[in-house]
C-alpha positions as semicolon CSV with decimal commas, in nm:
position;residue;x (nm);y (nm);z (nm)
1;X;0,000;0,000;0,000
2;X;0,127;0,367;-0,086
3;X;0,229;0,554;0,247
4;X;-0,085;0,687;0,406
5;X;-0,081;0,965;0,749
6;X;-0,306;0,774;1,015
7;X;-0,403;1,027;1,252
8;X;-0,459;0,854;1,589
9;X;-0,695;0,907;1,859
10;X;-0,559;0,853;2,193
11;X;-0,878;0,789;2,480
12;X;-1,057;0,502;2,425
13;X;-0,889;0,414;2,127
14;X;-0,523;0,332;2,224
15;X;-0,607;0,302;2,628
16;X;-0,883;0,232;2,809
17;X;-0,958;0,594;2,970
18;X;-1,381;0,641;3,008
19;X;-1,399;0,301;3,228
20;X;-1,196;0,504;3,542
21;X;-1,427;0,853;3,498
22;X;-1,742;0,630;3,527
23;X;-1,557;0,457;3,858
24;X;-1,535;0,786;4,036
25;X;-1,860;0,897;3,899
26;X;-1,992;0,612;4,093
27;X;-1,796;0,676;4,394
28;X;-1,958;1,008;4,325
29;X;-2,346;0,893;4,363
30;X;-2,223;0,671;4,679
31;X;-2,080;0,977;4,858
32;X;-2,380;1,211;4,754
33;X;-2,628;0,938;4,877
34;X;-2,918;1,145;4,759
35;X;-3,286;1,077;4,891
36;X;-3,456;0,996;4,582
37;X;-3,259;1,062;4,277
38;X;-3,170;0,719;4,087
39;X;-2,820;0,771;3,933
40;X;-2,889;0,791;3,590
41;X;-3,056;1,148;3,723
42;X;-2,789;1,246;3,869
43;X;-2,560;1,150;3,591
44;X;-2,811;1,400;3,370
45;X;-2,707;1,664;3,580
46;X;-2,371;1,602;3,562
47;X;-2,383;1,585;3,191
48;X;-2,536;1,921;3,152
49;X;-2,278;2,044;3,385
50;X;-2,010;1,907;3,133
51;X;-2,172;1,986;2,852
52;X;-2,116;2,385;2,950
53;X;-1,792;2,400;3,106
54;X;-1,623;2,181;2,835
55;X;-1,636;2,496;2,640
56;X;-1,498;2,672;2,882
57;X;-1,239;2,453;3,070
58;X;-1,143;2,185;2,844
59;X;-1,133;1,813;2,947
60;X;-0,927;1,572;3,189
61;X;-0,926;1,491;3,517
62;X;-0,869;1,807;3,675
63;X;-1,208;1,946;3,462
64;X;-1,390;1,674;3,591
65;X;-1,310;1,713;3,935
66;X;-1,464;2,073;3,872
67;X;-1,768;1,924;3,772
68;X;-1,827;1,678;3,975
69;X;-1,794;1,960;4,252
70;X;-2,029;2,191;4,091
71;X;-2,302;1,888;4,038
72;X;-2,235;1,836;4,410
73;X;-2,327;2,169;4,539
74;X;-2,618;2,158;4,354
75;X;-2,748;1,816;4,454
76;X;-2,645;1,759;4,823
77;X;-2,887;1,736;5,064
78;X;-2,642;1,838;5,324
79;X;-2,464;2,138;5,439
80;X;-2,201;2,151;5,198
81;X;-1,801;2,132;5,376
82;X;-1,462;2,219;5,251
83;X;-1,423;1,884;5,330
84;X;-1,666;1,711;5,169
85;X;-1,608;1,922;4,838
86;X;-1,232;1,801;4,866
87;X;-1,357;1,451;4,882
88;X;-1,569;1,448;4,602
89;X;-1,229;1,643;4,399
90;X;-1,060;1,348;4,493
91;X;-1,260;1,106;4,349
92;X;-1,157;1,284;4,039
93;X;-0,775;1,293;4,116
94;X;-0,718;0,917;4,173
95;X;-0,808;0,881;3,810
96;X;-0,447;0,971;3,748
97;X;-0,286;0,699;3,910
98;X;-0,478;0,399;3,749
99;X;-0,242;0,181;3,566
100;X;-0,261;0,270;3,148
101;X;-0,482;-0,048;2,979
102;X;-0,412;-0,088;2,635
103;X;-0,668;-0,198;2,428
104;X;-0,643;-0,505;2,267
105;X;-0,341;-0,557;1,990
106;X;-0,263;-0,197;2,019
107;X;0,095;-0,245;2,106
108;X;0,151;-0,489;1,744
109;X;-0,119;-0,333;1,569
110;X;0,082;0,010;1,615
111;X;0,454;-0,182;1,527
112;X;0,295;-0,281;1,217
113;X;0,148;0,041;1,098
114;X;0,455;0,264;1,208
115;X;0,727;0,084;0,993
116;X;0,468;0,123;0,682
117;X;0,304;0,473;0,735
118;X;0,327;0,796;0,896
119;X;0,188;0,829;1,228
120;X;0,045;1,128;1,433
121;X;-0,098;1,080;1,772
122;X;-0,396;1,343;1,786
123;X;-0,549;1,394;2,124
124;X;-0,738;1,656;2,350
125;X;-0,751;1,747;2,750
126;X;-0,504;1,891;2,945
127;X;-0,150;1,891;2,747
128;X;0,048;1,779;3,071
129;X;-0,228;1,489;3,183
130;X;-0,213;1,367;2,839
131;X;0,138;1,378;2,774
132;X;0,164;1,194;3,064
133;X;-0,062;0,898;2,968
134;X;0,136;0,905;2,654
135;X;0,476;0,856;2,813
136;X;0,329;0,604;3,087
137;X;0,177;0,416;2,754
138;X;0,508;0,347;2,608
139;X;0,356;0,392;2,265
140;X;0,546;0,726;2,215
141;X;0,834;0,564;2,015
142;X;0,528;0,427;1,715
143;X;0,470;0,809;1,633
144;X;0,603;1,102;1,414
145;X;0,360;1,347;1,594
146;X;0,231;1,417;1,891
147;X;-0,032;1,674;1,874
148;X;-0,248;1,812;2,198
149;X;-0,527;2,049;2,131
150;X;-0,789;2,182;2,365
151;X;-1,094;2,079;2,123
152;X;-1,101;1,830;1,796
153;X;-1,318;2,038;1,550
154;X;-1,310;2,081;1,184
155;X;-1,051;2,412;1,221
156;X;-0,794;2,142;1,420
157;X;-0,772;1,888;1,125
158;X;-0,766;2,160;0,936
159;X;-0,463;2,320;1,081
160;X;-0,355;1,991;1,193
161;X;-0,333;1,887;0,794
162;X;-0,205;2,199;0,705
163;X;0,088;2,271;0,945
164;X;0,196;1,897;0,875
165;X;0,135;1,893;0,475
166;X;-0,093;1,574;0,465
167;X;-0,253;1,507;0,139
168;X;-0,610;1,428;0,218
169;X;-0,665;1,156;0,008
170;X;-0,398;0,960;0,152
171;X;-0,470;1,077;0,561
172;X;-0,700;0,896;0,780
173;X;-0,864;0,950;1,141
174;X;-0,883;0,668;1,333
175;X;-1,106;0,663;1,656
176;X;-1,363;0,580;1,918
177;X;-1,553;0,908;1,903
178;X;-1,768;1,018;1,652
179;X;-1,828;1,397;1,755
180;X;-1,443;1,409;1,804
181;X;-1,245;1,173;1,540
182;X;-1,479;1,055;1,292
183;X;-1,677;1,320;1,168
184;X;-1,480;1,618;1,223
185;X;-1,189;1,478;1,035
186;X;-1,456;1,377;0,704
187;X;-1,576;1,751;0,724
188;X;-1,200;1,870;0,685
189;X;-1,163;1,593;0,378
190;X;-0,960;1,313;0,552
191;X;-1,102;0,957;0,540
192;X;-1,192;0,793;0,862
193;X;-1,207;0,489;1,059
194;X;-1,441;0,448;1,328
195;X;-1,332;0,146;1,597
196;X;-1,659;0,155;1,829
197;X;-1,602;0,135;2,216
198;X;-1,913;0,023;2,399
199;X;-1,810;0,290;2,725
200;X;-1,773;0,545;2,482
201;X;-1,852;0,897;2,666
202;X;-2,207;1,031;2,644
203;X;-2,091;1,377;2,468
204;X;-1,866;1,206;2,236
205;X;-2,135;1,010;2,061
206;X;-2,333;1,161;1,801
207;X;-2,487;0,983;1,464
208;X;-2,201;0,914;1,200
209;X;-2,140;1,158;0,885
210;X;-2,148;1,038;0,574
211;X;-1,906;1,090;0,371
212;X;-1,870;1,357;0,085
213;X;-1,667;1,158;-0,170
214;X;-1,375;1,109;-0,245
215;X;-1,325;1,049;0,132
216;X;-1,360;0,706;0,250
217;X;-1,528;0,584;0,600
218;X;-1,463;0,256;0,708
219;X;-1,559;0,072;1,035
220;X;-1,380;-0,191;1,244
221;X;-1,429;-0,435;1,543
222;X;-1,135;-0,375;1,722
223;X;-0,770;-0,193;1,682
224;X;-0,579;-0,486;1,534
225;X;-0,843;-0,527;1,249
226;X;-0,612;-0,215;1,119
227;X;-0,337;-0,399;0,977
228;X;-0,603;-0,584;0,687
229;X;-0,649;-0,210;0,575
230;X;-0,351;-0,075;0,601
């Protein structure tokens, strides 16, 4: 096959990363303990709560910490404590220190594609969390790129394209999110591959684009599936 750029998601798509939020989000509903909401209520507040200061804050651990905070003071039935807000904040920090969990085949999947194609590693959230994960990973070495943005819209591929000189026709997204890989990287011309994780994050899924040919969409089972394409 010709030398393609495969653009790589990170969360969710390399390591396992929503799994440990929905932990402390449980931890979260324990501690709260509220008198009649079930916690797929509070979860709705919480995702409205997200859903605003995304925009403003970004993503990571850190941010959620933030919101998880702000969904507590509006929830608890309780006089609310330094104490108690610094427990729910830490519910949020321990996410840090879980051990990274590749997903299956990444490690060979990523061998493979490296010595035939160019790789960037495309991520958002805070630059130091991430670049963190990404040194703890040990999948570093695989890629040309490393690229952390605050938000994966149209404009990043875009610039991200751009600033690198990828020919469209030959660059593809690959990822877990369809708000943040998949569509916004067929919008800016790329092709796509969507690998589906069933923990994906509530505000990363959205109905898949279709795509404006020439670009190409293709969808996969798992990560190692990527070496029969590529």
């Amino acid at each position: 096959m010709t030398r393609q750029h495969l653009i790589i998601d990170a969360d969710d798509t390399l390591w396992e990363n929503n799994i440990f939020f929905e932990q402390a989000f449980d931890e979260f509903v324990d501690f709260l303990n509220h008198s009649h909401m079930t916690p797929p209520q509070v979860r709705d507040v919480l995702d409205a709560i997200e859903a605003v200061n995304a925009k403003l804050h970004g993503y990571g651990s850190k941010n959620f910490g933030r919101n998880l905070a702000e969904t507590y003071e509006k929830l608890a039935q309780r006089p609310i404590s330094d104490e108690d807000l610094a427990a729910v904040v830490a519910f949020a920090e321990r996410i840090l220190h879980h051990p990274i969990i590749l997903r299956p085949g990444v490690d060979q999947t990523l061998s493979y594609l490296s010595a035939k194609h160019e790789l960037t590693l495309f991520t958002k959230g805070h630059p130091d969390e991430q670049r963190m994960k990404i040194d703890r990973s040990g999948l570093g070495p695989f890629f040309h790129h490393a690229e952390i943005v605050k938000e994966k819209d149209v404009a990043a591929y875009l610039h991200l394209g751009a600033s690198k000189g990828f020919h469209a026709p030959k660059t593809w997204m690959i990822g877990n999110s369809p708000k943040s890989d998949v569509n916004p990287a067929l919008a800016a011309g790329f092709n796509a591959v969507f690998l589906p994780h069933p923990r994906t994050w509530i505000l990363e899924r959205e109905e898949l684009a279709r795509p404006a040919a020439p670009a190409k969409l293709i969808i996969l089972e798992n990560f190692g599936e990527l070496s029969e394409h590529f």
